[in-house]
N, CA, C, O and CB atoms as a CASP TS submission, in Angstrom:
PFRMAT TS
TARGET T0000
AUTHOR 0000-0000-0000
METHOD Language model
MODEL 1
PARENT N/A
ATOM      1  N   UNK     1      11.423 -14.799  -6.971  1.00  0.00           N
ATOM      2  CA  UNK     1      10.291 -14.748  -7.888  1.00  0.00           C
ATOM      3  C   UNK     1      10.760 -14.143  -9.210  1.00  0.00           C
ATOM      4  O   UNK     1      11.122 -12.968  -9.154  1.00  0.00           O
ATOM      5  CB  UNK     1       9.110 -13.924  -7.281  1.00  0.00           C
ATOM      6  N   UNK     2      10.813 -14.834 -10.520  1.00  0.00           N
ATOM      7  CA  UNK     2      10.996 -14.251 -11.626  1.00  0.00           C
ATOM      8  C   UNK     2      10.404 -13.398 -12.161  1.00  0.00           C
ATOM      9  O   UNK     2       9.284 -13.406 -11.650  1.00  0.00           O
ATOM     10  CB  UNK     2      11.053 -14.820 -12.257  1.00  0.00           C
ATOM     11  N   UNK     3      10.486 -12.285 -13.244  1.00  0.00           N
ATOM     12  CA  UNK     3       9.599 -11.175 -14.158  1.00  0.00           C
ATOM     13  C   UNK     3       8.437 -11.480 -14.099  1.00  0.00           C
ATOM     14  O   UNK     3       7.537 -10.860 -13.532  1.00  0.00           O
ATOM     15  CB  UNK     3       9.847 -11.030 -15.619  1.00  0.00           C
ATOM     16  N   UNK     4       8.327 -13.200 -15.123  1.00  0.00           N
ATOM     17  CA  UNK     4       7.298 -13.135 -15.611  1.00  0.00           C
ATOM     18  C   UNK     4       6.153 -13.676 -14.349  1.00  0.00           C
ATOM     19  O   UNK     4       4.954 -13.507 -14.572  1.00  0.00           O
ATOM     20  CB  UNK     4       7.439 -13.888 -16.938  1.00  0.00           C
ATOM     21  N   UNK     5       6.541 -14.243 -13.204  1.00  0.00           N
ATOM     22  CA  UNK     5       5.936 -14.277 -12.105  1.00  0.00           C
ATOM     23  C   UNK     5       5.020 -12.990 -11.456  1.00  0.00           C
ATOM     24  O   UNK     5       4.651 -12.773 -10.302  1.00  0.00           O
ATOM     25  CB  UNK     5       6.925 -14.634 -11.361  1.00  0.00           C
ATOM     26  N   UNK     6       4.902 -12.541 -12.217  1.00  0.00           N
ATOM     27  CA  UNK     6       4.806 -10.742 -11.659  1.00  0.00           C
ATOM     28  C   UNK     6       3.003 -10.194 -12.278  1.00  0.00           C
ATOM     29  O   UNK     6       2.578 -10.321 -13.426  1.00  0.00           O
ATOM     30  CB  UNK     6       6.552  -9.396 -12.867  1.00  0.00           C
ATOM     31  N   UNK     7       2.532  -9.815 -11.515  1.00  0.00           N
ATOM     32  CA  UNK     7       1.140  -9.547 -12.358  1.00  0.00           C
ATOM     33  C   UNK     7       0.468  -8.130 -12.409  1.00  0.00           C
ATOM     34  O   UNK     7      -0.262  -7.690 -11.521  1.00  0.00           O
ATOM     35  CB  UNK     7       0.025 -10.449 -11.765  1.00  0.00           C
ATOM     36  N   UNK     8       0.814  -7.463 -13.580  1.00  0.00           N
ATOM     37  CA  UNK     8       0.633  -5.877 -13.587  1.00  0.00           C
ATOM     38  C   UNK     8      -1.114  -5.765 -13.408  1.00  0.00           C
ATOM     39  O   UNK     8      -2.024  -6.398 -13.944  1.00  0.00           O
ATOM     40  CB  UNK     8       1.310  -5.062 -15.291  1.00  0.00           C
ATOM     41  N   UNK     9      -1.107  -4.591 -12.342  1.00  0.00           N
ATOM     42  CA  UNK     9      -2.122  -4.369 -11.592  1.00  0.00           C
ATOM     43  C   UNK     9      -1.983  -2.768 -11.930  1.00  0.00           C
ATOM     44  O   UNK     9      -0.833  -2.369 -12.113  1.00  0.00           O
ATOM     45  CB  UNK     9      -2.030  -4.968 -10.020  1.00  0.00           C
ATOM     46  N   UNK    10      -2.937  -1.920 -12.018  1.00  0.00           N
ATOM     47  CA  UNK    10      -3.561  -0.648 -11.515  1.00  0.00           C
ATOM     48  C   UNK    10      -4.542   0.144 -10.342  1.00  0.00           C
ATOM     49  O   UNK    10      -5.447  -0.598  -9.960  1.00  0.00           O
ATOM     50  CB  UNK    10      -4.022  -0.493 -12.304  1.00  0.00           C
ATOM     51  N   UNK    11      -4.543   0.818 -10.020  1.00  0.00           N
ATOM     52  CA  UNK    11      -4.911   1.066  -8.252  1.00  0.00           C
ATOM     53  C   UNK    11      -5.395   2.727  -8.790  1.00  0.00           C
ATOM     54  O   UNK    11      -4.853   3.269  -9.753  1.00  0.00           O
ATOM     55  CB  UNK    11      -3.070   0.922  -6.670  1.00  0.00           C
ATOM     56  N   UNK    12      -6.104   3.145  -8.264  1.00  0.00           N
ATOM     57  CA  UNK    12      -6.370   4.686  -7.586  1.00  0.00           C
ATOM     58  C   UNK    12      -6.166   5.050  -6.266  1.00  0.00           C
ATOM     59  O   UNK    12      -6.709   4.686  -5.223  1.00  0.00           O
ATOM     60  CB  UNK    12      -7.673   5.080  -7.676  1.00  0.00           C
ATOM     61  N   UNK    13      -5.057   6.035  -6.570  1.00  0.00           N
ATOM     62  CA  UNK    13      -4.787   6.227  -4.941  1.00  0.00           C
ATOM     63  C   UNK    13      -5.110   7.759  -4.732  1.00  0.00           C
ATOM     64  O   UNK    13      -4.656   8.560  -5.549  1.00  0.00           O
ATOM     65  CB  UNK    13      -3.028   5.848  -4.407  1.00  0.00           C
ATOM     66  N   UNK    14      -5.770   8.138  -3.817  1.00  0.00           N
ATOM     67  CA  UNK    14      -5.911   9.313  -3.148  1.00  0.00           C
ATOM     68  C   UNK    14      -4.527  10.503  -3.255  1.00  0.00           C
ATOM     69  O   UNK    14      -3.708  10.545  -2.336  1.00  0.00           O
ATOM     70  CB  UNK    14      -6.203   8.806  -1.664  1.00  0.00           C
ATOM     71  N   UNK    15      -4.422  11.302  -4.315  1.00  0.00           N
ATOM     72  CA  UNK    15      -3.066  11.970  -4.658  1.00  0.00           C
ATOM     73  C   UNK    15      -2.603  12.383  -3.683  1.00  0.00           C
ATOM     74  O   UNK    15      -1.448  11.974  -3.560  1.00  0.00           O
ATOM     75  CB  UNK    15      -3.010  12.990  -5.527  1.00  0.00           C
ATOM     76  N   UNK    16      -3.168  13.508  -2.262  1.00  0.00           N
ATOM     77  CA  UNK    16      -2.706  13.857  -1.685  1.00  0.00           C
ATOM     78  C   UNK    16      -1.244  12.540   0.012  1.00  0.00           C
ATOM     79  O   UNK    16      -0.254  12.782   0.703  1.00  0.00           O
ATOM     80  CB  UNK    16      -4.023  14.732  -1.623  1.00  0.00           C
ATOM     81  N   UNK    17      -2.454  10.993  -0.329  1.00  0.00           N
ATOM     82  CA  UNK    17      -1.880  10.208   0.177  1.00  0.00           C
ATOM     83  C   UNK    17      -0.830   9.708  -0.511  1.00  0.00           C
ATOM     84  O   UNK    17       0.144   9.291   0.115  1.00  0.00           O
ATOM     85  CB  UNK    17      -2.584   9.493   0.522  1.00  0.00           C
ATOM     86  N   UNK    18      -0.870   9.667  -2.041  1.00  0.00           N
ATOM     87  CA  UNK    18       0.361   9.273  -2.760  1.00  0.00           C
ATOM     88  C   UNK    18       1.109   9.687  -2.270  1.00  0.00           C
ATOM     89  O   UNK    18       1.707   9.131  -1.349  1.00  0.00           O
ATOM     90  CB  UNK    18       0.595   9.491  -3.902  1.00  0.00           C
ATOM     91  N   UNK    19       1.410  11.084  -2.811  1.00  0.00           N
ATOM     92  CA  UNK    19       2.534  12.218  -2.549  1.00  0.00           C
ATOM     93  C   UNK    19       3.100  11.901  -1.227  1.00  0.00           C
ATOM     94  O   UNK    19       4.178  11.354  -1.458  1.00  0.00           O
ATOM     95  CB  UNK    19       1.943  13.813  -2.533  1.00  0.00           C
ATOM     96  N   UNK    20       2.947  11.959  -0.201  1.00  0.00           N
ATOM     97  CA  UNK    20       2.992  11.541   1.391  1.00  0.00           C
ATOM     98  C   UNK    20       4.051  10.688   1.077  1.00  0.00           C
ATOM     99  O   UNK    20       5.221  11.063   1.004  1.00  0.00           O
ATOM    100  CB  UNK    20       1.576  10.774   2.229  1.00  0.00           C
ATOM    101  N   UNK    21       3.441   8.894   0.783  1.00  0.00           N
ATOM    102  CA  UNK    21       3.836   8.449   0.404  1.00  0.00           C
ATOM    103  C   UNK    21       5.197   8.050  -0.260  1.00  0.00           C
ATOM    104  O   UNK    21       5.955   7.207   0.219  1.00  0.00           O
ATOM    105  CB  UNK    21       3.240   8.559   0.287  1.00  0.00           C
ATOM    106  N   UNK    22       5.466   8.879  -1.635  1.00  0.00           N
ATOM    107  CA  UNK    22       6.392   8.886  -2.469  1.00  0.00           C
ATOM    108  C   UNK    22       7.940   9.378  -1.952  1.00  0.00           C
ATOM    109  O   UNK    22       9.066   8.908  -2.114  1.00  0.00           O
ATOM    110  CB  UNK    22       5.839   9.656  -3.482  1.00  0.00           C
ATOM    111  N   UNK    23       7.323  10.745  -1.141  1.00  0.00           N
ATOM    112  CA  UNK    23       8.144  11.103   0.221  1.00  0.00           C
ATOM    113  C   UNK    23       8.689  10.292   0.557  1.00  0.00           C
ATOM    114  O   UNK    23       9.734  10.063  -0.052  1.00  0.00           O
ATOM    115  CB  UNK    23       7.603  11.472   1.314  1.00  0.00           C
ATOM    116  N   UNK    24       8.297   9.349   1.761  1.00  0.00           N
ATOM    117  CA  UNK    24       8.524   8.452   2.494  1.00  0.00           C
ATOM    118  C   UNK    24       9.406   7.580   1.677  1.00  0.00           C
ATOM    119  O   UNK    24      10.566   7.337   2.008  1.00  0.00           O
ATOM    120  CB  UNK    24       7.376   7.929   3.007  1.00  0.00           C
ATOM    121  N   UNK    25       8.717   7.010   0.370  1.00  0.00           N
ATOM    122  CA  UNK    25       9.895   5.930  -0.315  1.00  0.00           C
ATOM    123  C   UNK    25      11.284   6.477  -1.091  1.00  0.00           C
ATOM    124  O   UNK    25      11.979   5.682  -1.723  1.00  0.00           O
ATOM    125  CB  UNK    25       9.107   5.044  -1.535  1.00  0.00           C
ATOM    126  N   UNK    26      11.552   7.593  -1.011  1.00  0.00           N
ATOM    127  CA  UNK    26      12.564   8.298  -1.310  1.00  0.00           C
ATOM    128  C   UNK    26      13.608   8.402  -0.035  1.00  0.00           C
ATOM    129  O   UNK    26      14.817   8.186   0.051  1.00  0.00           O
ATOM    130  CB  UNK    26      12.033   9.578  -1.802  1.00  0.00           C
ATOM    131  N   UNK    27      12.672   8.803   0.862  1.00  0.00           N
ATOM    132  CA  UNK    27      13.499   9.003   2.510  1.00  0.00           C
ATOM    133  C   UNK    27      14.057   7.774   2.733  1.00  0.00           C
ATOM    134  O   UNK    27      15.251   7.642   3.003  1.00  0.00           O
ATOM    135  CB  UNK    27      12.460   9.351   3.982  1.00  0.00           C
ATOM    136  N   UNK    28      13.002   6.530   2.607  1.00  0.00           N
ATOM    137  CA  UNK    28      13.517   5.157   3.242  1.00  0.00           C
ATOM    138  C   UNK    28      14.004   3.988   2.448  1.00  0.00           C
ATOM    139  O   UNK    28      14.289   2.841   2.793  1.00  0.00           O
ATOM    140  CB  UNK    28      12.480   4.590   3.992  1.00  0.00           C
ATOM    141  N   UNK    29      14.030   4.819   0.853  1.00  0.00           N
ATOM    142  CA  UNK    29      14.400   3.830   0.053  1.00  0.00           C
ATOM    143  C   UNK    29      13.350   2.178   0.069  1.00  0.00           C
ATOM    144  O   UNK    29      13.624   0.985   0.200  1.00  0.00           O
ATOM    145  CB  UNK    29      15.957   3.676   0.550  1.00  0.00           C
ATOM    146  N   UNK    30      12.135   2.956  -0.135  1.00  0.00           N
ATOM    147  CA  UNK    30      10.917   1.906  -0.485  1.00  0.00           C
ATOM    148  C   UNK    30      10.281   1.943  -1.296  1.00  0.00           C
ATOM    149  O   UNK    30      10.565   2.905  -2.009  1.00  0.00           O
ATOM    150  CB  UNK    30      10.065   1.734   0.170  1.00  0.00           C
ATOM    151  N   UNK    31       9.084   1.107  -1.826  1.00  0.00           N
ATOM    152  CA  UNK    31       8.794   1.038  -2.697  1.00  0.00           C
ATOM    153  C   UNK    31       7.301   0.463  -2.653  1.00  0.00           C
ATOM    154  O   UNK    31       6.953  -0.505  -1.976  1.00  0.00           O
ATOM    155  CB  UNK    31       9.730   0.545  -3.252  1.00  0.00           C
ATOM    156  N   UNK    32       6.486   1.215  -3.482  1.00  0.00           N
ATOM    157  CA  UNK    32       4.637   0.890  -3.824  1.00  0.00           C
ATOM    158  C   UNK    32       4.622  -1.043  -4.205  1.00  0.00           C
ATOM    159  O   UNK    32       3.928  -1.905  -3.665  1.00  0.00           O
ATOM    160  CB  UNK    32       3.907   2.158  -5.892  1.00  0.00           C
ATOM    161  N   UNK    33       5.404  -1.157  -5.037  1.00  0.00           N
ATOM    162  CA  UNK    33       5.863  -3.009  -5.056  1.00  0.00           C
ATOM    163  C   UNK    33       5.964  -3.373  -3.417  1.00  0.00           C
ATOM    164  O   UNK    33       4.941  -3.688  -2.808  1.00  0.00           O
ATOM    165  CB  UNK    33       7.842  -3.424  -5.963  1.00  0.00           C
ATOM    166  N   UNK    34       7.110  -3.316  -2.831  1.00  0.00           N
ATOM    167  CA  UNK    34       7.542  -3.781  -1.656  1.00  0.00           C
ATOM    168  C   UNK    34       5.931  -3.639  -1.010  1.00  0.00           C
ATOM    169  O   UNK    34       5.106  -4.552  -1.012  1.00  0.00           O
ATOM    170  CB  UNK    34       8.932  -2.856  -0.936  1.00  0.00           C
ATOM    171  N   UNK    35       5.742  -2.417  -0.526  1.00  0.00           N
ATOM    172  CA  UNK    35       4.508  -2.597  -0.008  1.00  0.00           C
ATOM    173  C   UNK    35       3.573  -2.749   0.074  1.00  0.00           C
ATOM    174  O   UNK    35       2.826  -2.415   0.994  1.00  0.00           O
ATOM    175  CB  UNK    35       4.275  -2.395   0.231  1.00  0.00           C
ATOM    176  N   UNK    36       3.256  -3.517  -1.244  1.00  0.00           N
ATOM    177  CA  UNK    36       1.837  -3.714  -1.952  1.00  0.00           C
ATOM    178  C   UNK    36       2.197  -5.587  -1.527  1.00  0.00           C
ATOM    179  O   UNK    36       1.526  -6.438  -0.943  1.00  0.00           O
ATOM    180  CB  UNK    36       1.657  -3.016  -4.175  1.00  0.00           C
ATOM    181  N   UNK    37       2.960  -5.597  -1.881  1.00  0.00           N
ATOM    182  CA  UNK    37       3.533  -7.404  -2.024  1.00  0.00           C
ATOM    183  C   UNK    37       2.998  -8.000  -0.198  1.00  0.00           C
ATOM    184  O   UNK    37       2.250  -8.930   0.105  1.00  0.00           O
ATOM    185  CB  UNK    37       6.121  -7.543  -2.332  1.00  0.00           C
ATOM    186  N   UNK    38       3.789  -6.964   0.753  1.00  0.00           N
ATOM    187  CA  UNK    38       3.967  -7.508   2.006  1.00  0.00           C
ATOM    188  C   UNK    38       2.755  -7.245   2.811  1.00  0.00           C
ATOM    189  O   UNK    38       2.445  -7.766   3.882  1.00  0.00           O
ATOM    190  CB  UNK    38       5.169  -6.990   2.639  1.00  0.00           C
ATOM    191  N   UNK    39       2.083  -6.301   2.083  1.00  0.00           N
ATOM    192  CA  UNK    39       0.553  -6.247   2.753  1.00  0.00           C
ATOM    193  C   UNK    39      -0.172  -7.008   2.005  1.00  0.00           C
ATOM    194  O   UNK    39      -1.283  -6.478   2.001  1.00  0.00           O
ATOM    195  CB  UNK    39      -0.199  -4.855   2.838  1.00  0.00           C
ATOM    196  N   UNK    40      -0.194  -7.808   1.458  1.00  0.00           N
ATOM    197  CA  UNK    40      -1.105  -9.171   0.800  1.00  0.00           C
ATOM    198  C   UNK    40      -0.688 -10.023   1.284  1.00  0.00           C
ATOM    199  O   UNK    40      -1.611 -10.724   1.699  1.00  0.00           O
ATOM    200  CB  UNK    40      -1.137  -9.581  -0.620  1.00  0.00           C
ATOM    201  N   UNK    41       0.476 -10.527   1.559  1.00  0.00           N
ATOM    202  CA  UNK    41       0.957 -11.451   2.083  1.00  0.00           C
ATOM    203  C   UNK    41       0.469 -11.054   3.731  1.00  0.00           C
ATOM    204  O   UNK    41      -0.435 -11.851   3.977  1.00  0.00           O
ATOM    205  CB  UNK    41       2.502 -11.580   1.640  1.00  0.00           C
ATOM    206  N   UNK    42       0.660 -10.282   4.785  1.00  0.00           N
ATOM    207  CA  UNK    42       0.211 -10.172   5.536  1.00  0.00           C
ATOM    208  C   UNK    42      -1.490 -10.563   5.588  1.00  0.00           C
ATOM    209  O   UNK    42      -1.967 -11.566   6.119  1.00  0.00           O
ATOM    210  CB  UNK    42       0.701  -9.167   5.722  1.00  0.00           C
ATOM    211  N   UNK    43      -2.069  -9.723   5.042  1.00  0.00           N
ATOM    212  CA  UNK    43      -3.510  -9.780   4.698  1.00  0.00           C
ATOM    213  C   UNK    43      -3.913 -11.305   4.792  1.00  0.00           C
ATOM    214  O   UNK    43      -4.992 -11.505   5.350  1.00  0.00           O
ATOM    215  CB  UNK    43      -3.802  -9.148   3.186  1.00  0.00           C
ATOM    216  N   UNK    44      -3.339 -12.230   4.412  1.00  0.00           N
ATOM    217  CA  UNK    44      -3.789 -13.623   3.686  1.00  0.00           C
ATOM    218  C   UNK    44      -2.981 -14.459   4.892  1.00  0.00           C
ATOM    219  O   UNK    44      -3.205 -15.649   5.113  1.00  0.00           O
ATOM    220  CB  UNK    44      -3.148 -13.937   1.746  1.00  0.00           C
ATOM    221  N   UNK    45      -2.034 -13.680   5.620  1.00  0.00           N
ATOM    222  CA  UNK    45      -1.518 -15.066   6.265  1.00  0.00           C
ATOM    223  C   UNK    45      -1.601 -14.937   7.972  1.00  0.00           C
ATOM    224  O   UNK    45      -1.259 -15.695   8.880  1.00  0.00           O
ATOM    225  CB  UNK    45       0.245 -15.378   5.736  1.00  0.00           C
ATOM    226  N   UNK    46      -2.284 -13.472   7.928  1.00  0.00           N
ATOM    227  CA  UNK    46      -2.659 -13.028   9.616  1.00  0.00           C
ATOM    228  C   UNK    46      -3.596 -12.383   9.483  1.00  0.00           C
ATOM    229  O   UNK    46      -3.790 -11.594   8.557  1.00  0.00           O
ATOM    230  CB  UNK    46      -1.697 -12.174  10.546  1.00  0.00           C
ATOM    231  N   UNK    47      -4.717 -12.747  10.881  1.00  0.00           N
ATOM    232  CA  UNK    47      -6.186 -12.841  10.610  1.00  0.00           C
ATOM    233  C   UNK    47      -5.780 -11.577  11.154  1.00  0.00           C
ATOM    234  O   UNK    47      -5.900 -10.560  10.470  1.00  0.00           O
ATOM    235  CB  UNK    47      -7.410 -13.980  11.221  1.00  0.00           C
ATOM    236  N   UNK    48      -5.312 -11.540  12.314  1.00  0.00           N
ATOM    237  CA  UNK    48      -5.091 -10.261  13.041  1.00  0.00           C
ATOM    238  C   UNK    48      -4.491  -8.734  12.275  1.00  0.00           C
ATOM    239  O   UNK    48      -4.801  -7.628  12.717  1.00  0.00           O
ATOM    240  CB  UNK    48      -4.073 -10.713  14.120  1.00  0.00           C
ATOM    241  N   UNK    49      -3.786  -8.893  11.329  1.00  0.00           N
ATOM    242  CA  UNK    49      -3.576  -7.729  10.464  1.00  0.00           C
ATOM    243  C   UNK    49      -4.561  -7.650   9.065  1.00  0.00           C
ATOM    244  O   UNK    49      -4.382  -6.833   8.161  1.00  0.00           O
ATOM    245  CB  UNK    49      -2.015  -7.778  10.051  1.00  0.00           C
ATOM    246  N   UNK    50      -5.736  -8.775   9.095  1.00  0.00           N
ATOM    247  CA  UNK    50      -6.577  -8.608   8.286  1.00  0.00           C
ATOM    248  C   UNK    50      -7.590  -7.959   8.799  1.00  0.00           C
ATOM    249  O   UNK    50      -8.094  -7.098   8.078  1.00  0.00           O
ATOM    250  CB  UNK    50      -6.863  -9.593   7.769  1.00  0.00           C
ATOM    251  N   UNK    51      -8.150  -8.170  10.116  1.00  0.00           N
ATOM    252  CA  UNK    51      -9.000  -7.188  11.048  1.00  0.00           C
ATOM    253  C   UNK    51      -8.606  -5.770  11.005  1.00  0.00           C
ATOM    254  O   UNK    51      -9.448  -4.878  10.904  1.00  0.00           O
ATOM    255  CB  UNK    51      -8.901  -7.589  12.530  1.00  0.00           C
ATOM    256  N   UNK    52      -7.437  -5.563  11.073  1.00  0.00           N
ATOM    257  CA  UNK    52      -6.543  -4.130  11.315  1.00  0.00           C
ATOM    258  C   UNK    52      -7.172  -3.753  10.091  1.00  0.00           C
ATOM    259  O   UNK    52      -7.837  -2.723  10.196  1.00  0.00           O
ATOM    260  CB  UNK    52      -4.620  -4.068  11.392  1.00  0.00           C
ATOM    261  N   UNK    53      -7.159  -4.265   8.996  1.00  0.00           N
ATOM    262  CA  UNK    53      -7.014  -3.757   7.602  1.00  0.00           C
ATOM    263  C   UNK    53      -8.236  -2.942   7.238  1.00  0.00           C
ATOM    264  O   UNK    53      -8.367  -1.829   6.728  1.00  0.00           O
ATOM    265  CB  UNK    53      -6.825  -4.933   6.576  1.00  0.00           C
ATOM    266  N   UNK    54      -9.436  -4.233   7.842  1.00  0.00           N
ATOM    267  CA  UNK    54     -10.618  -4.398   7.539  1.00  0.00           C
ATOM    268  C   UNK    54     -10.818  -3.089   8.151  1.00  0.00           C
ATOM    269  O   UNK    54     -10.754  -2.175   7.329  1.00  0.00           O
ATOM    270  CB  UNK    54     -11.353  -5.658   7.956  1.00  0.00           C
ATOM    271  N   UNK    55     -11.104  -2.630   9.698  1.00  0.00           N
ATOM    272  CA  UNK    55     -11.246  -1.687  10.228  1.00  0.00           C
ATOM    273  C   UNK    55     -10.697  -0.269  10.291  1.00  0.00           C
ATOM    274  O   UNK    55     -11.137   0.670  10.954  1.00  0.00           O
ATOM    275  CB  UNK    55     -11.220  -2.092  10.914  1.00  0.00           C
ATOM    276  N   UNK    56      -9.716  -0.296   9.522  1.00  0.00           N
ATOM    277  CA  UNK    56      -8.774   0.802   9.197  1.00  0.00           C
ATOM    278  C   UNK    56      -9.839   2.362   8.555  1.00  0.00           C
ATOM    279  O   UNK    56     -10.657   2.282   7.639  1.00  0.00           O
ATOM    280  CB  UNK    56      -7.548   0.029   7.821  1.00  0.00           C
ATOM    281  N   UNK    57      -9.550   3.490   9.244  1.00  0.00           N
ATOM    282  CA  UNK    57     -10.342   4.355   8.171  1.00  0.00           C
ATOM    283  C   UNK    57      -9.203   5.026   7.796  1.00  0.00           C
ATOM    284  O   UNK    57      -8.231   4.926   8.545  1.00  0.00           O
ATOM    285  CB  UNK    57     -11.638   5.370   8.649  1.00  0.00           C
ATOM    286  N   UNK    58      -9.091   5.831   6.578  1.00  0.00           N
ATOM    287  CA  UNK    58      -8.361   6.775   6.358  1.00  0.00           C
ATOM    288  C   UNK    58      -8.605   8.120   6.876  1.00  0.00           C
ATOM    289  O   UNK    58      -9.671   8.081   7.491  1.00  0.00           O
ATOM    290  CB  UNK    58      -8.272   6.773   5.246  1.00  0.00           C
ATOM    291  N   UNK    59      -8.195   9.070   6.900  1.00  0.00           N
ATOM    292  CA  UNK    59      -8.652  10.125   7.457  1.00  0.00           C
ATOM    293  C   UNK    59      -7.993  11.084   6.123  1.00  0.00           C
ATOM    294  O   UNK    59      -6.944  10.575   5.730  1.00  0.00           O
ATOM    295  CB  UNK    59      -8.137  10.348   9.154  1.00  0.00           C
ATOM    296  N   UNK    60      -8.247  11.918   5.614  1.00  0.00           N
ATOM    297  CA  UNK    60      -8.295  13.004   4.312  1.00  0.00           C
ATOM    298  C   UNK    60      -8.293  14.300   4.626  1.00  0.00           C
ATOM    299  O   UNK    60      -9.085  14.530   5.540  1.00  0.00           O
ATOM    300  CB  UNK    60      -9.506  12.913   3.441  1.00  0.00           C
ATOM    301  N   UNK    61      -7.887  14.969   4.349  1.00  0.00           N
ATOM    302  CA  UNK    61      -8.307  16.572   4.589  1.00  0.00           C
ATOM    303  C   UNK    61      -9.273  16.529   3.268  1.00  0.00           C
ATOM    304  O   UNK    61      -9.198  15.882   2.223  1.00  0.00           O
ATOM    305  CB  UNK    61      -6.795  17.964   4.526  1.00  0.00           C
ATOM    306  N   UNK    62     -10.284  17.565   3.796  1.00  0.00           N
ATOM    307  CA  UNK    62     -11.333  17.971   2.525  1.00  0.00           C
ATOM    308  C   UNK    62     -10.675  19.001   1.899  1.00  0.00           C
ATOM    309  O   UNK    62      -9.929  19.847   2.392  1.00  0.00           O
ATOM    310  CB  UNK    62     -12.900  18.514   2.926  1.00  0.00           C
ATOM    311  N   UNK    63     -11.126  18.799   0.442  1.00  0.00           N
ATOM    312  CA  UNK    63     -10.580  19.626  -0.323  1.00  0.00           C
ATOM    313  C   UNK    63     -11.757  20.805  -0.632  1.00  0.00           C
ATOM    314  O   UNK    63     -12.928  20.430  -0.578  1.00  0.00           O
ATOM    315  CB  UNK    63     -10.010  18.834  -1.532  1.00  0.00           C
ATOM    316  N   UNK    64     -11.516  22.013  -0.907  1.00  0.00           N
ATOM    317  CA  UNK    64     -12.283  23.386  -0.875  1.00  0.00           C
ATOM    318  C   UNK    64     -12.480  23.685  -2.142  1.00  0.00           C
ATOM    319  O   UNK    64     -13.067  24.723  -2.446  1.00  0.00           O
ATOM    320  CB  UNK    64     -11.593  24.573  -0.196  1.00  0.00           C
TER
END
């Protein structure tokens, strides 16, 4: 897929889940792209990880 194939998007993410996150793509050498890309593609091409998706809750610690 070339550059200009590419479509800049913005998101709000829950900071304390970022951070988590950012962790993780440092540890495993990943990336918010990579996993933004392969969960749409999942999403759109399996009903069964679209149910998962659909039903998914997050869980948060409350903040004080």
């Amino acid at each position: 897929m070339a550059k200009s194939d590419k479509k800049l998007t913005s998101v709000k993410i829950d900071e304390e889940l970022w951070d988590e996150f950012k962790i993780f793509c440092v540890k495993y050498k990943f990336s918010f792209q990579k996993l933004s890309e392969r969960a749409i593609d999942m999403y759109l091409k399996d009903e069964a990880m679209r149910k998962t998706f659909h039903n998914h809750k997050i869980e948060t610690q409350e903040k004080n």
